[in-house]
N, C-alpha and C positions, 0 to 999 in steps of 0.2 A: 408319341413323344417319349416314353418310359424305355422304349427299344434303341431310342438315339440317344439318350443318358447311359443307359448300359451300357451299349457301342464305341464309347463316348472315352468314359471313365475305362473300358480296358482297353482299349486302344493307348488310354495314357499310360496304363498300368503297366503293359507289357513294353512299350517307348522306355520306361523312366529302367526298369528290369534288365532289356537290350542293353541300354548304353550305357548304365551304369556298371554293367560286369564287364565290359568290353574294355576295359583299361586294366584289370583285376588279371595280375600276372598269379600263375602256380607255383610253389617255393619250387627252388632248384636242388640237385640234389648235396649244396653245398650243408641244405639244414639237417641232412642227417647225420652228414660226419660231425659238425660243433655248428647249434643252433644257434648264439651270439656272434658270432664271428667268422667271415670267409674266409679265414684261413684254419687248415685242417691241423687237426690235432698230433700227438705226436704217432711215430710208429716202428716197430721194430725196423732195425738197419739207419737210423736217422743217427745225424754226429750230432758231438754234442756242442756245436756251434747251431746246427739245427732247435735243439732243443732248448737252448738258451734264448734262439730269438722268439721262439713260440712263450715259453714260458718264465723267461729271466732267471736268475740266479736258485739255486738251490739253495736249501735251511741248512743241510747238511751235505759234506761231503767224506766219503770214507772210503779211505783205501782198502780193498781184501784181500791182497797176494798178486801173484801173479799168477798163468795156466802156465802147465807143460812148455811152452814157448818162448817164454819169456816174458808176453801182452802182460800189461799192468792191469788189474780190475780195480771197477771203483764200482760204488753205492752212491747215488744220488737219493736227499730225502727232500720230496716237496710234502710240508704238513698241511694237511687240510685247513682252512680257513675261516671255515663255517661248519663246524660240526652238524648242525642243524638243519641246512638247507638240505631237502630232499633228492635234488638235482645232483649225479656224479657229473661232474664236466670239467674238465682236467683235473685241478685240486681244488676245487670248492668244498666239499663238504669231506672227503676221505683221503686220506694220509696216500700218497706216491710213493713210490718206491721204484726207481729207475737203475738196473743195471749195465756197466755196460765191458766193454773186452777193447782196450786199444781207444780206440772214438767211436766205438760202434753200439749202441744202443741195442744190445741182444734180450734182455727180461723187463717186463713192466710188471709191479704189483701193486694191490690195492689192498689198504685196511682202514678199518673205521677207528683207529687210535686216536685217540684227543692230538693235540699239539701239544709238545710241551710247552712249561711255563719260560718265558724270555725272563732273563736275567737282568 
């Protein structure tokens, strides 16, 4: 009788095990490019219509001359939002710093600067 309790009890064991992982999908590899969100983060050569729909408006915008060519450059600043949060993930916790040439997104940077204070 103790051999058909045994029997019994893992027969249900490995049932409830089977089918309960059998619906249980493996992340895709969208979570390694931005873990909240299936849409990918920014990247060199993105315009900055790109950039805007990903991450809305900058804090700052600053002209810096122009190259040898004439392309206009500009400084995109996105300020971090959460100094504290441990997570880099777009601009949560570290200050952006987006260059770009013409519409062309050529340098990303990262610093851990506060935010300024809003006026």
């Amino acid at each position: 009788m103790r051999q058909i309790y045994l029997f019994v009890s893992i027969l249900a064991i490995l049932t409830f095990f089977l089918t309960g992982c059998a619906e249980i999908e493996p992340p895709g590899p969208d979570v390694l490019i931005s873990p909240w969100s299936s849409m990918p983060n920014i990247r060199l050569g993105d315009t900055k219509e790109d950039v805007i729909s990903r991450w809305g408006e900058p804090d700052e915008k600053n002209e810096i001359g122009v190259d040898e060519l004439g392309v206009a450059k500009e400084e995109w600043v996105y300020y971090g939002r959460y100094p504290m949060v441990p997570v880099d993930y777009q601009y949560v916790s570290k200050t952006k710093y987006l260059y770009f040439e013409g519409n062309i997104l050529i340098r990303q940077e990262t610093k851990s600067a506060p935010s300024p204070e809003k006026k």
